[in-house]
py3Dmol code that shows the C-alpha trace and the ligand (Angstrom):
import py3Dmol

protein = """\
ATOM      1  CA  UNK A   1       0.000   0.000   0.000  1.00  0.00           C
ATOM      2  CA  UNK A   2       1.250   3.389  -0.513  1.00  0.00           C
ATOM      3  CA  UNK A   3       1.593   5.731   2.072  1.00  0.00           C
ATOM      4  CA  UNK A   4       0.892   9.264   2.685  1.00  0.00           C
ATOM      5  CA  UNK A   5       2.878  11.715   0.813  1.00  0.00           C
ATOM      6  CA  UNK A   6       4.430  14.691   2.692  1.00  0.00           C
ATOM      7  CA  UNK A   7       3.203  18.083   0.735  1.00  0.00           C
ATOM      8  CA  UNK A   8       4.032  21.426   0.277  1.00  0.00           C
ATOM      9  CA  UNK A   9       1.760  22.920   2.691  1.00  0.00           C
ATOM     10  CA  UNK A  10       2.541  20.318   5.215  1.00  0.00           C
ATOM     11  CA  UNK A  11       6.046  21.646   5.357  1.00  0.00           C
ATOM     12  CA  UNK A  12       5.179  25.222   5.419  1.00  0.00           C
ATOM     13  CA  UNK A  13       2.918  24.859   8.124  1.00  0.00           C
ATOM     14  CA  UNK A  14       5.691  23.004  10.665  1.00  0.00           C
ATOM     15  CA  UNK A  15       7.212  26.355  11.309  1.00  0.00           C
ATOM     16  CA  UNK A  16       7.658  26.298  15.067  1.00  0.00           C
ATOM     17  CA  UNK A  17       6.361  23.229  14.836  1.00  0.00           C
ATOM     18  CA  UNK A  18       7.596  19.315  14.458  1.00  0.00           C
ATOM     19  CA  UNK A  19      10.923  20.005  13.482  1.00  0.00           C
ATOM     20  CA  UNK A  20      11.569  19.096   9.930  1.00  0.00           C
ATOM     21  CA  UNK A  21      13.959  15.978   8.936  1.00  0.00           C
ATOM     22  CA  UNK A  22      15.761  16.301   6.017  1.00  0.00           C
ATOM     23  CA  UNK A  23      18.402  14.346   4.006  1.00  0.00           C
ATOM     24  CA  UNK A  24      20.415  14.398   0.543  1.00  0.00           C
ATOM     25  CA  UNK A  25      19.814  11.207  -1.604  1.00  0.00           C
ATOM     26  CA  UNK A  26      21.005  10.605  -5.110  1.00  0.00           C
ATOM     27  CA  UNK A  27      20.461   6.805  -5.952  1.00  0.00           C
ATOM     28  CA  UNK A  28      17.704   4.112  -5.877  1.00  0.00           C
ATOM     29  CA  UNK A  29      19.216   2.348  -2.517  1.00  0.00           C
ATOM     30  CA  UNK A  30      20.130   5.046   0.059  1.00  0.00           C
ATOM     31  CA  UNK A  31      16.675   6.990  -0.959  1.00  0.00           C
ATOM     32  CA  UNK A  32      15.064   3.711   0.231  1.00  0.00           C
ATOM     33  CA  UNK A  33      16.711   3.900   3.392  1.00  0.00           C
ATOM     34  CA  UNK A  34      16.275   7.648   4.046  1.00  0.00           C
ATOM     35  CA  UNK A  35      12.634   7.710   3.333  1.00  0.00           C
ATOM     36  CA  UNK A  36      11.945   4.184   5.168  1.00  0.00           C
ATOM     37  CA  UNK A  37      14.075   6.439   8.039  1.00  0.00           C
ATOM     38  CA  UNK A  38      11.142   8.533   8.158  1.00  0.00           C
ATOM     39  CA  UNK A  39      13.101  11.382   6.551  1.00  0.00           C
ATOM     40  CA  UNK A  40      10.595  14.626   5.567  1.00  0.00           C
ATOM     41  CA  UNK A  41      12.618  16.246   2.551  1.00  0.00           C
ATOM     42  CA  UNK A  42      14.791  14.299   0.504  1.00  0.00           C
ATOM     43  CA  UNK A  43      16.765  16.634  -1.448  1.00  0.00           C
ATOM     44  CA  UNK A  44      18.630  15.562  -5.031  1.00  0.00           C
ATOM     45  CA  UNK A  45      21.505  18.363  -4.218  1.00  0.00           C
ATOM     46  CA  UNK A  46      24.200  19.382  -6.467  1.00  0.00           C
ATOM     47  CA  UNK A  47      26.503  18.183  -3.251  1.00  0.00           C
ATOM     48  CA  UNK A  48      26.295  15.080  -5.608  1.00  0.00           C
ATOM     49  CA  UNK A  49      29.043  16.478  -7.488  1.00  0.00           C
ATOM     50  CA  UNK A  50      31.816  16.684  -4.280  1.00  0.00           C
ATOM     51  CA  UNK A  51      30.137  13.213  -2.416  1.00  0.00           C
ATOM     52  CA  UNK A  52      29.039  11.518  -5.865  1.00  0.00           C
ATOM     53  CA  UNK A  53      31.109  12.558  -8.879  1.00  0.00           C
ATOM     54  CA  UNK A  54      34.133  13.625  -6.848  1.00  0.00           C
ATOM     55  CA  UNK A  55      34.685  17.146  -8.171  1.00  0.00           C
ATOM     56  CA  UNK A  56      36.034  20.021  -5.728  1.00  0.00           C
ATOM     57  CA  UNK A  57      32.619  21.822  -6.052  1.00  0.00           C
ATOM     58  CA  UNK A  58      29.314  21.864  -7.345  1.00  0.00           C
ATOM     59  CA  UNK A  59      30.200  23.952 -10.228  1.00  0.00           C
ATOM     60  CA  UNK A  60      30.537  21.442 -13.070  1.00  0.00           C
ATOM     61  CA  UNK A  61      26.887  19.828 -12.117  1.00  0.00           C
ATOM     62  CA  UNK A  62      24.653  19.832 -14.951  1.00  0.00           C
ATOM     63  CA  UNK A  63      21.012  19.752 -15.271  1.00  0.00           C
ATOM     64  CA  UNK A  64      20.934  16.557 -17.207  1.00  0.00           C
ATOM     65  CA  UNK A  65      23.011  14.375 -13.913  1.00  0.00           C
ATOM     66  CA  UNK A  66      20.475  15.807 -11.132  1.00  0.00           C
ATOM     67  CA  UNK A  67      17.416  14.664 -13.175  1.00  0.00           C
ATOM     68  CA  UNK A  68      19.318  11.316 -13.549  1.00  0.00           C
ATOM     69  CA  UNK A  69      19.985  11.293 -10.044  1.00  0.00           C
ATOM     70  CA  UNK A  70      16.374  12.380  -9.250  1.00  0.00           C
ATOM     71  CA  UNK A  71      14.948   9.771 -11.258  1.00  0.00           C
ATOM     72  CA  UNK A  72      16.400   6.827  -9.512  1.00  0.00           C
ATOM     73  CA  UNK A  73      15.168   9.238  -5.780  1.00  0.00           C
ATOM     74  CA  UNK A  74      11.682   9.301  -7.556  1.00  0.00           C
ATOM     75  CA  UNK A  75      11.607   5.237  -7.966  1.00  0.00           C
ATOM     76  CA  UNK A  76      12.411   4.445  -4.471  1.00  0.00           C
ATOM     77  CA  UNK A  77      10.440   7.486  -2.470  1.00  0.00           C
ATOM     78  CA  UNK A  78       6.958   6.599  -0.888  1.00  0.00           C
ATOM     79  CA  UNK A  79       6.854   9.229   1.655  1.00  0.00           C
ATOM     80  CA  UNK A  80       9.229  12.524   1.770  1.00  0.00           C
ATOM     81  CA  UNK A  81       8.782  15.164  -0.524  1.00  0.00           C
ATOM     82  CA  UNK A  82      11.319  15.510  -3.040  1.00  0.00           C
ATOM     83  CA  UNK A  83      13.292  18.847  -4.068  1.00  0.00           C
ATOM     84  CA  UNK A  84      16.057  19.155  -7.207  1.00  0.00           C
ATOM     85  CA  UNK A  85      18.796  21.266  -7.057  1.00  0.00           C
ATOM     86  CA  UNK A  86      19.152  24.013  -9.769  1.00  0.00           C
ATOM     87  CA  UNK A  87      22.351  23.503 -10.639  1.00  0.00           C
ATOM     88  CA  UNK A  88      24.911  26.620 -11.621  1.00  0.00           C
ATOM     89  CA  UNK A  89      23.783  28.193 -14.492  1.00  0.00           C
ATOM     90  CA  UNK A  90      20.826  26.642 -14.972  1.00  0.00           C
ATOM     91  CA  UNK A  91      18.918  30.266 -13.358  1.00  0.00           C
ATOM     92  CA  UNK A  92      20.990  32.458 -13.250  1.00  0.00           C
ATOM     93  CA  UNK A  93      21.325  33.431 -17.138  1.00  0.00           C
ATOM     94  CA  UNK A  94      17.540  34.352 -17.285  1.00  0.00           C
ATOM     95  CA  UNK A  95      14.220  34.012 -16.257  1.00  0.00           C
ATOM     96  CA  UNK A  96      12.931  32.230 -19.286  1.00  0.00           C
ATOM     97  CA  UNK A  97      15.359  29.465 -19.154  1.00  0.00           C
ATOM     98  CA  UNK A  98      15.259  29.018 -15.057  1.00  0.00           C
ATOM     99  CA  UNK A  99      11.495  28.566 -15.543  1.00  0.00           C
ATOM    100  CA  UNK A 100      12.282  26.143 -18.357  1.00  0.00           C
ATOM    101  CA  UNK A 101      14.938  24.313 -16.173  1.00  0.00           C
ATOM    102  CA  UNK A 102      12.833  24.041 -13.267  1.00  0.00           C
ATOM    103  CA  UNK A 103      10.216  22.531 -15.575  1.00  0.00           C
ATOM    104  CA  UNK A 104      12.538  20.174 -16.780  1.00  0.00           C
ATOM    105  CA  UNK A 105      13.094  18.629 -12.527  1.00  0.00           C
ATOM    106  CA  UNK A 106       9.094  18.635 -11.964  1.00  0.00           C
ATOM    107  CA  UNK A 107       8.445  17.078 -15.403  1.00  0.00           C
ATOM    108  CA  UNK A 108      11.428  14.501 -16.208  1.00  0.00           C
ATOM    109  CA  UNK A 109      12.726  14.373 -13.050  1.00  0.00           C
ATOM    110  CA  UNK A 110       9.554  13.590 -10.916  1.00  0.00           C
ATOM    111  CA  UNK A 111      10.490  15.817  -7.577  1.00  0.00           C
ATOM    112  CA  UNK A 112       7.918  17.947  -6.232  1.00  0.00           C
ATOM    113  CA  UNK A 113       9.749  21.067  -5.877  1.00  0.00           C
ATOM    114  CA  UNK A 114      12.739  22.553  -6.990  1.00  0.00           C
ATOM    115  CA  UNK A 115      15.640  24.721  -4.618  1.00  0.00           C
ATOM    116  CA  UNK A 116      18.025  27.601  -5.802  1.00  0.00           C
ATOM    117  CA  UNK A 117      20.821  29.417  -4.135  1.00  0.00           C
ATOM    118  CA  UNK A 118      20.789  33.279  -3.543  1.00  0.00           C
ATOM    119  CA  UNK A 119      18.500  36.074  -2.358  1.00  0.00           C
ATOM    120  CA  UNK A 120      17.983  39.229  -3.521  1.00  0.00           C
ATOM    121  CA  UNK A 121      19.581  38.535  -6.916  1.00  0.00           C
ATOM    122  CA  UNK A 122      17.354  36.164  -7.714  1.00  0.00           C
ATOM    123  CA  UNK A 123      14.178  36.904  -6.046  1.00  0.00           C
ATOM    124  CA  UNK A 124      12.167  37.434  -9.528  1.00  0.00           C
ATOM    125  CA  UNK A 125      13.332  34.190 -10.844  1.00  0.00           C
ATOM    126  CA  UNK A 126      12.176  32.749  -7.581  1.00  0.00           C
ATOM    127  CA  UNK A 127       8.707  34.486  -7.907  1.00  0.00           C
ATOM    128  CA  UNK A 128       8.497  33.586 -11.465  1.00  0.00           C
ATOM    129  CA  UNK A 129       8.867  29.782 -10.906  1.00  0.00           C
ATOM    130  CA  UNK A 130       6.664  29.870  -8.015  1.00  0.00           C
ATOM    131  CA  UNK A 131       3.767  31.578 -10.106  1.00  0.00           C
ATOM    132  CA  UNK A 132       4.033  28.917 -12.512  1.00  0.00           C
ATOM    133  CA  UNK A 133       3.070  26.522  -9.489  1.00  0.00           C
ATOM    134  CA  UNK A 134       7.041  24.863  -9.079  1.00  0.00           C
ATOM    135  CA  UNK A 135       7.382  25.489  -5.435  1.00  0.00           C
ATOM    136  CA  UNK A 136      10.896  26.844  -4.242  1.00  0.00           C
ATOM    137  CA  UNK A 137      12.865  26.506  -1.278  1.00  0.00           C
ATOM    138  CA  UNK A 138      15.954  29.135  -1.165  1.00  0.00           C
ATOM    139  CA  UNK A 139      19.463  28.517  -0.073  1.00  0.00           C
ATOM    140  CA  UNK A 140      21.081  31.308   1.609  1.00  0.00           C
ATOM    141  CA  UNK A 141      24.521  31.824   3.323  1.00  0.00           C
ATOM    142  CA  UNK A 142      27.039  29.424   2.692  1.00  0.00           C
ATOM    143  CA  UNK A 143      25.992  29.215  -1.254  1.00  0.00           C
ATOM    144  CA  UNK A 144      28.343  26.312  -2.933  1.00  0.00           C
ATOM    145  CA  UNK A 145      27.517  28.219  -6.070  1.00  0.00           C
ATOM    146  CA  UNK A 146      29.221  30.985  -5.373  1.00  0.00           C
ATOM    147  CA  UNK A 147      32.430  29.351  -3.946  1.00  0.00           C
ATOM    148  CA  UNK A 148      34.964  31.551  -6.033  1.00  0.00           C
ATOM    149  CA  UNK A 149      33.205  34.685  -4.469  1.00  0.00           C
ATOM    150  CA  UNK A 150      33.354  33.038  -0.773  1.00  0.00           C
ATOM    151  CA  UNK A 151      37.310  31.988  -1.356  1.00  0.00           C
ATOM    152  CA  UNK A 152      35.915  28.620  -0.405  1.00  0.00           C
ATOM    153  CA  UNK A 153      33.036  26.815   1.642  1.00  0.00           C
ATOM    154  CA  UNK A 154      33.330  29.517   4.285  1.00  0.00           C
ATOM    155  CA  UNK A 155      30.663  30.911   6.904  1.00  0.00           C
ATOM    156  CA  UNK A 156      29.215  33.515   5.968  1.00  0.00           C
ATOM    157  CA  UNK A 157      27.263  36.338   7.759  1.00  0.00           C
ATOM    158  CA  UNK A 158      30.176  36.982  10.664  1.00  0.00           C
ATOM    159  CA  UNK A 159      30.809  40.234   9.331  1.00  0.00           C
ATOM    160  CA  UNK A 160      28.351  43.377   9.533  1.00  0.00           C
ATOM    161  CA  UNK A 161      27.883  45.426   6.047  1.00  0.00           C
ATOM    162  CA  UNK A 162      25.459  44.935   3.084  1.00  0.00           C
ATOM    163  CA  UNK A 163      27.971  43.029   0.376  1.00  0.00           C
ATOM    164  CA  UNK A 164      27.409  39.590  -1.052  1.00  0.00           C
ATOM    165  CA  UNK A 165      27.902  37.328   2.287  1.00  0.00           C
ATOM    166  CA  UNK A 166      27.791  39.713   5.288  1.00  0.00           C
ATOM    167  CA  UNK A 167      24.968  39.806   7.653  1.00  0.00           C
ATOM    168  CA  UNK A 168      22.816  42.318   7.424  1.00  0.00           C
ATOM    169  CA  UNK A 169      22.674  41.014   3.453  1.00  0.00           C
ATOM    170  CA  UNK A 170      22.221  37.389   4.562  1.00  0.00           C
ATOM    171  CA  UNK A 171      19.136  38.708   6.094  1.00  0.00           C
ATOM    172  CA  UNK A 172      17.895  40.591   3.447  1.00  0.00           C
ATOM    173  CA  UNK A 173      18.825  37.764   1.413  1.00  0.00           C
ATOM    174  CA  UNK A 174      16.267  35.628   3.662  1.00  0.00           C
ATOM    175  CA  UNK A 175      13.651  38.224   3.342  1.00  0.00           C
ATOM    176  CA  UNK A 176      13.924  38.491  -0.363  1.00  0.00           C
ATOM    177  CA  UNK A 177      13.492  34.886  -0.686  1.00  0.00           C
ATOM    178  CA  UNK A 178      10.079  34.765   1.225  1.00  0.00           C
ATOM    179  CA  UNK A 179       8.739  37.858  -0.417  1.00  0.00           C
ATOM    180  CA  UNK A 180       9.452  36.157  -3.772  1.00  0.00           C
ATOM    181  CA  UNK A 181       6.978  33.387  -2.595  1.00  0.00           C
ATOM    182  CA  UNK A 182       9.303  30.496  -1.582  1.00  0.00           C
ATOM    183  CA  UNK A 183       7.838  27.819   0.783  1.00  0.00           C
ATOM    184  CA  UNK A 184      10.736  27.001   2.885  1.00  0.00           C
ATOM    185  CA  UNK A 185      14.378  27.973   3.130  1.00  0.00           C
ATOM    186  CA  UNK A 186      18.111  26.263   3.941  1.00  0.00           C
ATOM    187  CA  UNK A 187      20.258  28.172   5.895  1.00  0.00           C
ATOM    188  CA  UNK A 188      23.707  26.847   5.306  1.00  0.00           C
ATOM    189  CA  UNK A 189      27.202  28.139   7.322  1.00  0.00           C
ATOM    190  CA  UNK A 190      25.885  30.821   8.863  1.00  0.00           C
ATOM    191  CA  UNK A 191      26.156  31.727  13.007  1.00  0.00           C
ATOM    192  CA  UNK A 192      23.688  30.611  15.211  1.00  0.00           C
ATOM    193  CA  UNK A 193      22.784  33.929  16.341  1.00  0.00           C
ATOM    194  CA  UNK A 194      21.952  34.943  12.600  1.00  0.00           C
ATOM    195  CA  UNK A 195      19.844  31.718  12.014  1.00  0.00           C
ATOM    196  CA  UNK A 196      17.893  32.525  14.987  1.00  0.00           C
ATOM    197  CA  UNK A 197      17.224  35.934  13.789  1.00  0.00           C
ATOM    198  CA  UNK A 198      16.273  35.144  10.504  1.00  0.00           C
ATOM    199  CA  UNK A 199      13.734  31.870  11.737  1.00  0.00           C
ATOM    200  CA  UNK A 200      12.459  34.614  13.837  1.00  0.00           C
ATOM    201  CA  UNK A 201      11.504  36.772  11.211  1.00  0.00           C
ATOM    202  CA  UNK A 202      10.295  34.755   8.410  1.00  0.00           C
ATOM    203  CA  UNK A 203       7.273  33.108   8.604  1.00  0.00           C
ATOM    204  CA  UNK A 204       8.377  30.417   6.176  1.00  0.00           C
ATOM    205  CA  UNK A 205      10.367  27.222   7.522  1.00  0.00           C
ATOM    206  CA  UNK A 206      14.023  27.396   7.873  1.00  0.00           C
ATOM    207  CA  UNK A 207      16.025  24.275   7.569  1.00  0.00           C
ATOM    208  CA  UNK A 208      19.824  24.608   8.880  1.00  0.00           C
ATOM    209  CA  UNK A 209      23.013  23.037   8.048  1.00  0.00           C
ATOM    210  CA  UNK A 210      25.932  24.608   9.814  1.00  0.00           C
ATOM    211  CA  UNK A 211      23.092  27.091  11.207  1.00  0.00           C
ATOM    212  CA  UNK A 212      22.446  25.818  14.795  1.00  0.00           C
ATOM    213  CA  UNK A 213      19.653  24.237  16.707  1.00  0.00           C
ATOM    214  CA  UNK A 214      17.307  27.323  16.635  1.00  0.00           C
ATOM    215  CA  UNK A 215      16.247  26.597  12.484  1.00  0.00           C
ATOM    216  CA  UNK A 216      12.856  24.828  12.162  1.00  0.00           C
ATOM    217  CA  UNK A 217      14.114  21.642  10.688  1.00  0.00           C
ATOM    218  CA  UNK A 218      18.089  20.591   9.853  1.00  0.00           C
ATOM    219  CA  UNK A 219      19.424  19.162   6.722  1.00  0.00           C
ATOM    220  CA  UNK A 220      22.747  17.290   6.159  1.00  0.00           C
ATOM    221  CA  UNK A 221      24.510  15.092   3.398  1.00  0.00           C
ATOM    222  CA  UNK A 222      23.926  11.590   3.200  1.00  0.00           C
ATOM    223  CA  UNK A 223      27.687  10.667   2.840  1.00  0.00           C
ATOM    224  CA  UNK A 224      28.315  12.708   5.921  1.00  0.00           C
ATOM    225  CA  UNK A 225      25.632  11.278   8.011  1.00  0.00           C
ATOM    226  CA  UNK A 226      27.154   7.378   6.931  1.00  0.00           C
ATOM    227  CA  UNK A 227      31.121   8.525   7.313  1.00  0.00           C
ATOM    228  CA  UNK A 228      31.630   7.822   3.874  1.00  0.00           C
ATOM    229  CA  UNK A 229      33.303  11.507   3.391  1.00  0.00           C
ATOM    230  CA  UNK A 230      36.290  10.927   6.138  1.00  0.00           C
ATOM    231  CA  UNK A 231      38.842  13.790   5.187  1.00  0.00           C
ATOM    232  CA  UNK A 232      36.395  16.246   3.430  1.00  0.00           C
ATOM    233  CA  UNK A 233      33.204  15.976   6.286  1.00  0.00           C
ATOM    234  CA  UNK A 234      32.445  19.480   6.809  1.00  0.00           C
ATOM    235  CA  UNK A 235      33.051  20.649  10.409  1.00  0.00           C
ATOM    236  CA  UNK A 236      29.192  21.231  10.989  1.00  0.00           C
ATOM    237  CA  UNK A 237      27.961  17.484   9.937  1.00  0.00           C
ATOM    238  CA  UNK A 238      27.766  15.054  12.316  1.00  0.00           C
ATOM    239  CA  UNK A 239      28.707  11.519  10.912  1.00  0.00           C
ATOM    240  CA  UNK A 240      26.227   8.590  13.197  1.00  0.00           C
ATOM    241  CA  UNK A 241      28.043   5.621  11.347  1.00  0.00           C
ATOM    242  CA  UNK A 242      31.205   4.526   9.754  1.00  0.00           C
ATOM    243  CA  UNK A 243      29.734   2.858   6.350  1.00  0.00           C
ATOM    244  CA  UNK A 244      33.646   3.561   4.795  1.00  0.00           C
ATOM    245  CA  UNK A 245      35.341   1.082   7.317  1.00  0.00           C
ATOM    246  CA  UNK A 246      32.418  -1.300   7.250  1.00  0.00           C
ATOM    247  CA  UNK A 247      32.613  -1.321   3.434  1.00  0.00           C
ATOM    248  CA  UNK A 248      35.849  -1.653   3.008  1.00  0.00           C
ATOM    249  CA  UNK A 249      36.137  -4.249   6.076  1.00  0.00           C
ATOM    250  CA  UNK A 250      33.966  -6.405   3.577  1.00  0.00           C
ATOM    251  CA  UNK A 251      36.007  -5.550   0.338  1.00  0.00           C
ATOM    252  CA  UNK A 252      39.035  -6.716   1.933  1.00  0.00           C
ATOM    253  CA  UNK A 253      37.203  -9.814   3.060  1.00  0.00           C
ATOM    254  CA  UNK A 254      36.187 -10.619  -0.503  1.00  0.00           C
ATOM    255  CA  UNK A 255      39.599 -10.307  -2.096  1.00  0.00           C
ATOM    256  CA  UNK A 256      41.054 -12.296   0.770  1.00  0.00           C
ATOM    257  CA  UNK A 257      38.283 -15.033  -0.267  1.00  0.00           C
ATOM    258  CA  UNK A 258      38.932 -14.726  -3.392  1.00  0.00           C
ATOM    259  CA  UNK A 259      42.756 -15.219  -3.396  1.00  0.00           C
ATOM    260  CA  UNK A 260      42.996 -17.947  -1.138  1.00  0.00           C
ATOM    261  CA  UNK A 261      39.841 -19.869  -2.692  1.00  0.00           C
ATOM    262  CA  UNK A 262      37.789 -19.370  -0.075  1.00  0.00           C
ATOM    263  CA  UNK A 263      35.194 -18.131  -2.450  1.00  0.00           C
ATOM    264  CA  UNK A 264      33.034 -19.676  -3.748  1.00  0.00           C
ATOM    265  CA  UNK A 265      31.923 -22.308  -2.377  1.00  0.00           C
ATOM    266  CA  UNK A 266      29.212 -24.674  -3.953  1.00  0.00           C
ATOM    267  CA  UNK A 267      26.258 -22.758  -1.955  1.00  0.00           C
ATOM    268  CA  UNK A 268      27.338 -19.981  -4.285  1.00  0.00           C
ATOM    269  CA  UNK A 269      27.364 -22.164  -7.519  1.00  0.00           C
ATOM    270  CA  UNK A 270      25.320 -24.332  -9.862  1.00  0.00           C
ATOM    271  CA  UNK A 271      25.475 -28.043  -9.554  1.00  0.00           C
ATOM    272  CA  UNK A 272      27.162 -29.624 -12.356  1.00  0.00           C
ATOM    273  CA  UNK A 273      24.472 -31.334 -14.950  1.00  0.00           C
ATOM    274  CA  UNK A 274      25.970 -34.807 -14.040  1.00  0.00           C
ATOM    275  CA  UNK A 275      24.734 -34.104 -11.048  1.00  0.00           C
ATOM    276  CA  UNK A 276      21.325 -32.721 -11.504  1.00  0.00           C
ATOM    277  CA  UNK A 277      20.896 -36.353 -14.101  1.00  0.00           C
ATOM    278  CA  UNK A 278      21.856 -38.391 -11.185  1.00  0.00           C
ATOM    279  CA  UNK A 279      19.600 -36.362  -8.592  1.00  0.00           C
ATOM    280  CA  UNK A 280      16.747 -36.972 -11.185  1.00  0.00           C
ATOM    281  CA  UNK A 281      17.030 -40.775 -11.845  1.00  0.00           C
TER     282      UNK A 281
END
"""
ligand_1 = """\
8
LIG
O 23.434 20.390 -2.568
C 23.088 20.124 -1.406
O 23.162 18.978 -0.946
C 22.583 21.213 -0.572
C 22.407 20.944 0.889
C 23.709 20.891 1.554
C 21.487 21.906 1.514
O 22.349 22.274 -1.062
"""
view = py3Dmol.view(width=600, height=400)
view.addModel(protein, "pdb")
view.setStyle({"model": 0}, {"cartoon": {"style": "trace"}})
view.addModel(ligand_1, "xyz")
view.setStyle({"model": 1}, {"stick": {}})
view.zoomTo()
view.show()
């Protein structure tokens, strides 16, 4: 039987409520297990280009890999409402083409809602999407997009001024992106202090990663949550298992196996025909 699908409105209304649960998921298996985890969001984020693809940064994403990716996330979701990364460039060139692109995630991609990075830069392109009924969530803060500006994945907002990244623009940013009609919003790398401020003010959800416990729900990456990013794992993700040493625990088992003829045995292989004649008869 299927189950209940979380909405749109159901996550707009949990401000100040039930705190919202959200994950990244780019593939058939671990979107099983983060929806069967009870898991509110799953988001198809252009992170899959860093945890996934192994690139430095989300830059080279294109449009055609995160509807890949959201595909498979579409196949194995019964419950959490799905959102697709715009990837760079994809809405930032012009209004016509982000509405086009975001089409393309509701209509071959099969999410339910599609999330963008900036504020008050690209609060008409947010509006415009979300009057063609694609709902939004905004990203502000820490934007991977805009990692050459930020001289890396840095916090933002710990300085006061109005340029690209300090606070007082962070929370104009914020504003910008509920005015322009956005259902919920990821604060990423920003202080605690600021997050609290902002989830204060809107009346829109904010999800946090790197934001603090104040935000109305928290997001994190999948790899980080299962230790599969040892080395890179962001200072703000928590990792709750080590799926890298259990993995390769069992690799090394296998080639062990393997090499000493351990494997495989005859439960893991098909009776000769002599066999199966005799067995018959
Ligand atoms: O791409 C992504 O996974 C994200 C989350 C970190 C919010 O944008």
């Amino acid at each position: 039987m299927q189950q209940r699908r979380v909405t749109v409105p159901e996550i707009a209304r949990r401000k100040g409520g039930e705190k919202i649960v959200a994950l990244t998921a780019y593939d058939f298996p671990f979107a099983r297990l983060v929806d069967g985890a009870g898991a509110d969001v799953i988001l198809i984020g252009d992170s899959l280009g860093m945890v996934v693809q192994g690139q430095e940064t989300t830059l080279p994403v294109t449009l055609d890999e995160i509807i890949y990716h959201c595909r498979m996330v579409a196949r194995a979701r019964q419950r959490a409402l799905l959102v697709g990364d715009l990837p760079f460039l994809t809405y930032q060139v012009s209004v016509p083409r982000a509405l086009r692109n975001a089409g393309r995630l509701i209509k071959e991609g099969g999410v339910d809602a599609v999330k963008l990075e900036g504020g008050v830069h690209v609060a008409d392109t947010i509006a415009a999407i979300a009057r063609m009924d694609i709902p939004v969530m905004g990203h502000v803060g820490l934007t991977p997009q805009s990692v050459h500006r930020m001289g890396g994945h840095k916090v933002q907002g710990r300085r006061h001024g109005e340029a690209a990244g300090d606070r007082e623009r962070v929370l104009a940013d914020a504003r910008a992106v509920e005015e322009a009609g956005a259902f919920a919003i990821v604060l990423e790398g920003i202080p605690t202090d600021l997050a609290a401020e902002i989830t204060e003010t809107l009346t829109i959800p904010t999800i946090g990663i790197g934001a603090g416990a104040s935000c109305d729900g928290q997001i994190l990456v999948l790899h980080d949550v299962l230790g599969l990013t040892e080395g890179v794992r962001p200072r703000f993700a928590k990792s709750y298992a080590d799926l890298a040493a259990a993995a390769s625990a069992a690799l090394q088992d296998y080639a062990a196996e393997v090499r000493g003829g351990a494997f495989p045995t005859e439960a893991h292989s098909f009776a000769p025909l002599v066999a199966l004649e005799k067995k018959r008869a």
